[in-house]
VOKE-73780 format. One record per residue (C-alpha): x, y, z. Coordinates in pm, whole numbers, plus 50000, padded with zeros to 5 digits. Layout:
N
XYZ;...
END
This chain:
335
385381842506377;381911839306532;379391812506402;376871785406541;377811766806841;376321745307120;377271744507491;377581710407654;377221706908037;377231674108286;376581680408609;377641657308908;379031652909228;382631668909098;381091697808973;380151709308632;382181700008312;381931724208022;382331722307619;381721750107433;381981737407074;380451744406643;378911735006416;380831707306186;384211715606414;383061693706783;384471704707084;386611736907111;387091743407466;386021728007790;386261738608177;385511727708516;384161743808797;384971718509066;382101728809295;378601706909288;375691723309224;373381726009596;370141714509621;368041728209821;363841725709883;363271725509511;365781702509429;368911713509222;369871753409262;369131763408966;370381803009092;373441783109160;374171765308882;373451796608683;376131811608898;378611791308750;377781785108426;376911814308262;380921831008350;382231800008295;380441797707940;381061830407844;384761828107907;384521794907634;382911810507365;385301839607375;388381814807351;386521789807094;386511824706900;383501844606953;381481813506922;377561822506909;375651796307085;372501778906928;371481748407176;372711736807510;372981706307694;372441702508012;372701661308183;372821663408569;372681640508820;369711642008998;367601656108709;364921631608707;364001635109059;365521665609182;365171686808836;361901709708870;363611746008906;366321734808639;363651725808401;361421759708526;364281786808514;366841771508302;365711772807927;364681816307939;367361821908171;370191803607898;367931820807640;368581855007814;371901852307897;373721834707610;371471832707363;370541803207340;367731788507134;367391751707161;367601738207562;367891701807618;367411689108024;368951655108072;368751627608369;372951619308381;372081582808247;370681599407906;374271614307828;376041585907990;373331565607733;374461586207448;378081591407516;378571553307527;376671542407234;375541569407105;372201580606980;370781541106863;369181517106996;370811495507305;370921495107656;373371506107911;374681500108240;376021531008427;378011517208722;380031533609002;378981541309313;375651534709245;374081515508939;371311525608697;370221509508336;368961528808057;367881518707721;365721528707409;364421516907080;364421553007012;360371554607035;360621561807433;363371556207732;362871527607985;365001532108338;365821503608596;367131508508950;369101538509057;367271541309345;369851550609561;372171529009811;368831522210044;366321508809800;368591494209507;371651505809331;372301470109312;375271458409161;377001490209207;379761502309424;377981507209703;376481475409699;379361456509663;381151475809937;378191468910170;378111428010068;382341426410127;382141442610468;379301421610540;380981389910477;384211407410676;381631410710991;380541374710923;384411362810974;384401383511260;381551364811452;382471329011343;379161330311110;379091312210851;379481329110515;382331349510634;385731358410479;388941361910641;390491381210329;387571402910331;388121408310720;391311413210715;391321438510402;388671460210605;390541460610906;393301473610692;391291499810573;388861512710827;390671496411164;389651474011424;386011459211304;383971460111573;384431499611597;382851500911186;379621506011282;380501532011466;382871546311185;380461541210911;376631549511112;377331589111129;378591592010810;376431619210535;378451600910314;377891566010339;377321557809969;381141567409891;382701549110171;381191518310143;381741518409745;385711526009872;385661489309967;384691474809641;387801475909476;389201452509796;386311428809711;387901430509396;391611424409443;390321395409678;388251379009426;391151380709216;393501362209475;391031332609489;388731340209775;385111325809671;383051350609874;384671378209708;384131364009398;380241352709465;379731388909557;381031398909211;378971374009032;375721386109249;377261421709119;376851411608768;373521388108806;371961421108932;373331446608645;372361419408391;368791421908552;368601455908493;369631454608147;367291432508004;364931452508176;365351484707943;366901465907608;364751471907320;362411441407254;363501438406894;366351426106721;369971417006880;371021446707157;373951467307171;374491468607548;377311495007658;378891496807979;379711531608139;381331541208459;384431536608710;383061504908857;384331488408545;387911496708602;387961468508836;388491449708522;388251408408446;387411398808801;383501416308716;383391420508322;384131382208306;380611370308484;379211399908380;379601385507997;377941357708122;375011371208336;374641389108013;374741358807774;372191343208006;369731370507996;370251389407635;371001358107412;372521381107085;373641410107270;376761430207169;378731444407458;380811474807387;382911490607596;381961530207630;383161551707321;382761583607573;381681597407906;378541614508010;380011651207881;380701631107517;377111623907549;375811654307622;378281672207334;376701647407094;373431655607195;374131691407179;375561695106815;372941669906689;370531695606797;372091723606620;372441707506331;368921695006313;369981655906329;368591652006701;366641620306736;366361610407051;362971607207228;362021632507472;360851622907829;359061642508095;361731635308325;365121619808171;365051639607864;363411674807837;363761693707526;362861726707524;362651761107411;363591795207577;360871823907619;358281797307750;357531779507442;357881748907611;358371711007586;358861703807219;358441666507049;362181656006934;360611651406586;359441686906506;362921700306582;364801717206311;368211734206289;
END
């Protein structure tokens, strides 16, 4: 039976993930494509994300039954810096080819935002391999860090990776601050240490392999080795700083916590409750109810229904029309 529907997108560095779902019903079907958009001069392909999408959407609607789409959500990684021919091409060319009416551009920490709290006021901390905080008090968004491995991501992945191989090279000089665990578990891992740099140097992918060494500052924090665990409570120091750094002003924050840093379990979300307590006296932590796709689904049937409330944003959250109508204020949409 065909009827409304909105199509839900998050692009990252596994691809694109796909929901094609209606009005009142969620989620029907989903896909992935497995291949990461490119970027390019102009930032993210946007003839190469089309490439994708537009089959892959297509193929959903047909098995959600003939589902005709409304709005669309797009979150991507990279949006807010890397987004300028996704926000000039996307919105007529989804208008043109599915039919869509209502666009939505989204920074991957606005459907990360959504997906773990939903659309309220709060902050949240995104962490894996790099770390960004996002809040709102639903009148405008406020970002800190995710600047990338070189310039911040601190308390993320990366950054802990970096700080535990550190402190391995430390052990390896005799310096103090050092940790034989540490040393020992990066040996393990990468081989002999004084051939790292030259392991690690040439690498495109340097972000990656140093967070791979995170959960080992993990498992030795949790075997009793204090430099392992000051690392972890720097870890948490830093995402509590970036927290109270976008929470709402007002009232007592929800803060949610997002991403597959956290799987590293007690030995971080135990000082991390208390970096928190320090800094956002009356905060409630949650847990993520969903991922960045949940987010961007939420976002996506709130705007087809006409219950989208979120403020827009020149850069994290761009809501738009097809046909070159434009950026349009969240309050004068209507289903």
């Amino acid at each position: 039976m065909t009827g409304p529907g909105f199509l839900a997108v998050d692009s990252g560095g596994s691809g694109l993930r796909v929901v094609v779902g209606a009005r009142g019903r969620g989620p029907l079907a989903r896909s992935e494509s497995g291949e990461p958009v490119r970027t390019g001069a102009r930032g993210l392909d946007a003839g190469h994300f089309l490439e994708q999408l537009v089959p892959m959407a297509r193929a959903l609607c047909a098995e959600a039954g003939s589902v005709r789409l409304e709005a669309a959500v797009v979150g991507a990684a990279g949006m807010a810096s890397l987004g300028d021919a996704l926000r000039a091409e996307l919105p007529d060319a989804l208008g043109r080819e599915l039919g869509v009416r209502r666009v939505v551009l989204a920074a991957d920490a606005v459907t990360a935002y959504v997906g773990a709290v939903g659309p309220r006021p709060g902050a949240v901390i995104a962490a894996g391999t790099g770390l960004i905080a996002i809040g709102t008090d639903l009148t405008c968004w406020r970002r800190a860090d995710g600047w990338g491995h070189l310039l911040g991501d601190c308390g993320g992945g990366a950054w802990i990776g970096r700080a535990g191989l550190e402190a391995a090279m430390r052990a390896h000089d005799g310096r103090r601050g050092g940790s034989a665990r540490l040393l020992a578990s990066a040996e393990e891992l990468f081989g002999p240490a004084a051939g790292l740099p030259g392991r690690l140097y040439p690498r495109t992918d340097r972000p990656a392999v140093l967070a791979s060494f995170a959960p080992r500052v993990g498992e030795c924090a949790a075997g009793g080795d204090p430099v392992a665990a000051g690392i972890l409570r720097a870890a948490a120091g830093h995402m509590a700083d970036s927290a109270a750094a976008v929470s709402p002003a007002a009232g007592a924050p929800v803060v949610g916590l997002t991403g597959g840093l956290l799987r590293m379990g007690a030995v971080l979300l135990g000082p991390l409750e208390e970096e928190l307590a320090e800094r956002l006296p009356g905060a409630r932590r949650i847990m993520a109810e969903g991922d960045p796709l949940d987010g961007a689904a939420r976002i996506a049937e709130d705007l087809a229904t006409g219950a989208f409330a979120l403020p827009g944003d020149d850069t994290l959250l761009w809501v738009t029309s097809p046909a070159g109508t434009g950026v349009t204020r969240a309050g004068d949409l209507r289903a």
